[in-house]
C-alpha positions in Angstrom: -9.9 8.3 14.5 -12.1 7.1 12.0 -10.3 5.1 8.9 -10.5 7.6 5.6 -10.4 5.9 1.8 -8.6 7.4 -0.5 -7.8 6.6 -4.3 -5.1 4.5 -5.0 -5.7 5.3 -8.6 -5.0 8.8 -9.0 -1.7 8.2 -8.3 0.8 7.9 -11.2 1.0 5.3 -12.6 5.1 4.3 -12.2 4.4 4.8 -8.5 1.3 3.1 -8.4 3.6 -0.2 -9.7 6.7 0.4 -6.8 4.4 0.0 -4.8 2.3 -2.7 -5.6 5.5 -4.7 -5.7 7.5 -3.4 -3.1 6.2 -5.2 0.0 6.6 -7.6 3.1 4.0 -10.5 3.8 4.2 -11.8 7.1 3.0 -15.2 6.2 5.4 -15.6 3.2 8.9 -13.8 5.3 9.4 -12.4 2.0 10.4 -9.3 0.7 8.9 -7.7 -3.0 6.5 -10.3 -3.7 3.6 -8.0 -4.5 -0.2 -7.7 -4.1 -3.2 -7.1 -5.4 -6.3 -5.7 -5.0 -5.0 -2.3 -3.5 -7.0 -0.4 -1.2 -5.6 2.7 0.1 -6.7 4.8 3.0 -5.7 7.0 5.9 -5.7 6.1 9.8 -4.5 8.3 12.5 -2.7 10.5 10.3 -0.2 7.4 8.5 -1.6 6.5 5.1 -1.4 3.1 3.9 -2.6 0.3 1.0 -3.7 -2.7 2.1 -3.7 -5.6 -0.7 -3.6 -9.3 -0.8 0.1 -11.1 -1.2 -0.1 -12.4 -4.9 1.7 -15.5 -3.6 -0.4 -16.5 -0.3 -3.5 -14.0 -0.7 -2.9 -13.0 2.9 -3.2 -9.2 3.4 -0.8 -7.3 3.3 0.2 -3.5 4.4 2.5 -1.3 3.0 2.7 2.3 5.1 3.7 5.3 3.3 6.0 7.8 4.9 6.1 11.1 3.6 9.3 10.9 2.4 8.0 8.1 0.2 7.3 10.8 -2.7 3.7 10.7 -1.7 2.6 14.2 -3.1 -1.2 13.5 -2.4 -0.8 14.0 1.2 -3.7 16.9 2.6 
């Protein structure tokens, strides 16, 4: 299935912030240290934002489940 960008901007912004900050960098082991550069798209039916850690600038992937309030799901 072929990778499908979507807008990481038209999403409010108070969500837009949780979760920018509210992710795990492999490289770091750290919880919450945030990222940057957001990029969000949809693969095989999961949606996700990819950024770089704001501490190591390693990427990083935050997956968002349904549940997560996403409303932008189509």
């Amino acid at each position: 299935m072929d990778r499908i960008e979507r807008d990481f901007y038209l999403r409010d912004p108070e969500e837009q912030a949780d979760f920018l900050l509210q992710t795990w960098c492999n490289e770091c082991q750290q919880v919450d240290l945030g990222m940057t550069d957001p990029v969000e798209y949809e693969l095989d039916g999961k949606i996700a934002i990819e950024g770089k850690c704001k501490k190591c600038g390693n990427s990083v992937t935050t997956e968002i489940a349904p549940d997560d309030g996403d409303d932008t799901w189509q």
